[in-house]
Residue, then its C-alpha position, 0 to 999 in steps of 0.5 A: x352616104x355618111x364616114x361609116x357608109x364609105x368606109x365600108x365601101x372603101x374596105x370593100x373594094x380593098x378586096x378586089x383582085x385586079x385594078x379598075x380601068x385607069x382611062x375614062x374611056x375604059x371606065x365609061x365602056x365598062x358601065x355601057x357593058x355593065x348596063x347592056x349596052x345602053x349608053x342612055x341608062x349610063x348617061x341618066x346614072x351619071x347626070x350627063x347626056x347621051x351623046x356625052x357617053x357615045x364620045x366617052x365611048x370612041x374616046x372622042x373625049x379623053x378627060x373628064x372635068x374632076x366632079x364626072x370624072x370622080x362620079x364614073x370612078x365611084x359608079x365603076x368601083x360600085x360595079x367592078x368584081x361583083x362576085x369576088x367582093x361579095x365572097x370577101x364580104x360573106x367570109x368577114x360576115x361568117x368567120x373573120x370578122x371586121x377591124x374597126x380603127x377610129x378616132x371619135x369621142x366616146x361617152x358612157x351612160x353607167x352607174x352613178x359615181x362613174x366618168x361618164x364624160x366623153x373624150x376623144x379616143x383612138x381605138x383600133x378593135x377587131x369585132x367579130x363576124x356577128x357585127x360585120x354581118x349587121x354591118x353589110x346587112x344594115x347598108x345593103x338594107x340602105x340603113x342610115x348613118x347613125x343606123x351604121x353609128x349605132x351598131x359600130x357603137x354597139x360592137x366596140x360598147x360589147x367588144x372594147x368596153x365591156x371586154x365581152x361581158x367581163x366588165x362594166x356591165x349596164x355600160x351604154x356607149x355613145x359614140x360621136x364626133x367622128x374624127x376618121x373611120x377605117x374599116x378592114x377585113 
């Protein structure tokens, strides 16, 4: 996944209420758990063998090397409180909304005579429920990342530039060379 992509995946899981399991044994029975009880899908989920899951498991192994060890954080952030993020989600998608705050070079194609240069700007803008709801559709749908690019693109273009339709109209954003996303709602 692309800046965009794990943005919004990191503001996601910003909305769950308890902590994930801190051991990698507690990890690793949550996934066999999440998988019903089958050490082998977990083993194909995450690249290793199966009797490496079994060990995880028993806590015959306690610590695993930094590349697996971030691969079950990932798998089990992807999976831990399914039903209290996707109510978190559907609420910034129905009447809250997403904050966006990035620093990106933002170019313009407008009338002749106008800078359409781009630069780097740091902006910080709250766009409303409409584009979140794009958002969350778009990566469930497995958009790309310039797919994800173009319809922040859009929103900060409707919301920041355009000051919803009062100003700079027939202004099209670019928005490139992200330097940092984040994402909150």
């Amino acid at each position: 996944m692309g800046i965009l992509g794990d943005s919004l995946e990191k503001a996601t899981a910003a909305n769950t209420t308890r902590p994930i399991p801190k051991s990698a044994g507690a990890q690793m029975r949550f996934l066999v758990k999440q998988h019903k009880g089958s050490t082998k899908a977990v083993a194909q989920l995450l690249g290793i063998s199966q009797r490496t899951v079994e060990r995880y498991v028993k806590d015959q192994i306690k610590r695993p090397r930094k590349v697996l060890a971030a691969r079950i954080e990932r798998e089990v952030r992807r999976r831990w409180q399914p039903k209290v993020l996707q109510k978190a989600r559907r609420r910034a998608a129905q009447t809250g909304g997403i904050t966006i705050e990035t620093r990106a070079r933002f170019g313009f194609t407008a009338a002749p005579g106008t800078t359409d240069d781009g630069r780097i700007r740091l902006i910080t803008q709250h766009l409303p429920p409409a584009y979140a709801a794009q958002l969350f559709d778009a990566q469930a749908a497995g958009a790309t990342e310039q797919q994800l690019r173009n319809i922040a693109a859009e929103g900060l273009q409707e919301i920041y530039f355009k000051d919803r339709g009062r100003r700079a109209d027939g202004l099209l954003v670019e928005f490139t060379d992200i330097d940092y996303v984040e994402m909150d709602f």
